[in-house]
C-alpha positions in Angstrom: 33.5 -16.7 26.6 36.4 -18.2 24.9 37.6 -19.3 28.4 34.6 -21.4 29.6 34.9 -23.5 26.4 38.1 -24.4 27.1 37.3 -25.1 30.5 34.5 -27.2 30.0 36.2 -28.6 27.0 39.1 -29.9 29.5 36.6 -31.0 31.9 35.2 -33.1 29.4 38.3 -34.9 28.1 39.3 -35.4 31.7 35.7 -37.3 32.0 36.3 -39.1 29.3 40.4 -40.1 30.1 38.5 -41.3 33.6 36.1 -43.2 32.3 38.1 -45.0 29.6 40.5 -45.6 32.8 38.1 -47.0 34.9 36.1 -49.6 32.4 39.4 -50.9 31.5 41.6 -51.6 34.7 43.1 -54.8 33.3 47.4 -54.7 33.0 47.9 -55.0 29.1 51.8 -55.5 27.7 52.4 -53.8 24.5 55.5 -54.8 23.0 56.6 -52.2 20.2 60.1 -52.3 18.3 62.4 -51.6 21.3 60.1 -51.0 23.8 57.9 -53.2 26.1 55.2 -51.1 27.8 52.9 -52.9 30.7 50.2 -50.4 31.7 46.4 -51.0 31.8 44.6 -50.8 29.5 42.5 -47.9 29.5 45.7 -45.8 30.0 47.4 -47.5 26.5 43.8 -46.4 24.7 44.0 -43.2 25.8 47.9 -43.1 24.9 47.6 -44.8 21.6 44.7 -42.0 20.6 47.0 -38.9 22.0 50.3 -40.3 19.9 47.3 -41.0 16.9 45.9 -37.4 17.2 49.5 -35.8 17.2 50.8 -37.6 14.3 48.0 -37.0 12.0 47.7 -32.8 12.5 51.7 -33.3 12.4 51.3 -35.2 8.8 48.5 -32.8 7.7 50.4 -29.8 8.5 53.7 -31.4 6.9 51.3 -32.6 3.9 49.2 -29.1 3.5 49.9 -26.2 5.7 53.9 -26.0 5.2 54.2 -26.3 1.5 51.2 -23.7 0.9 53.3 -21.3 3.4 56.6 -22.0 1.6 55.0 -21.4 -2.1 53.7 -17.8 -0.3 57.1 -17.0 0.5 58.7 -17.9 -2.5 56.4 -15.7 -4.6 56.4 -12.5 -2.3 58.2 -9.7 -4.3 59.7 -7.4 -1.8 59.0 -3.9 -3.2 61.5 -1.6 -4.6 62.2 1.0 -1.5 62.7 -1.9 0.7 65.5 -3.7 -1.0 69.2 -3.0 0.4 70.8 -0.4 -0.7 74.4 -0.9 -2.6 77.3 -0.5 -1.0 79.3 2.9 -0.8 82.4 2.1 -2.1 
């Protein structure tokens, strides 16, 4: 079941990426901080929402995942028969 909602979830987007593309055909020129881009314009909409999408779950996950995972490990307490044992001398 899993599987056909990620397959008709992909159809979808690609729907939606071909419909964007088409209703916006015109050559657009984005100039960026060392970077010129010409592409049209549908295809900078769909980019600009792809680089958009990725950089907020990367900031949420910097933000709210990592340091809950990082307090987690810092307070697990390993219990006592599975520390090292000493060296034999």
């Amino acid at each position: 079941m899993f599987r056909w909602i990620i397959l008709i979830a992909c159809v979808l987007a690609a729907l939606l990426g071909l419909a964007v593309g088409v209703m916006n055909p015109d050559p657009t020129l984005a100039r960026l901080p060392g970077l010129e881009v010409e592409l049209a314009l549908g295809s900078l909409l769909v980019l600009a929402l792809a680089v958009g999408v990725f950089l907020g779950f990367t900031i949420c996950w910097l933000l709210f995942y990592l340091p809950v995972r990082l307090r987690q490990r810092r307070n697990y307490k390993r219990p006592e028969d599975e520390t090292l044992p000493g060296r034999n001398a």
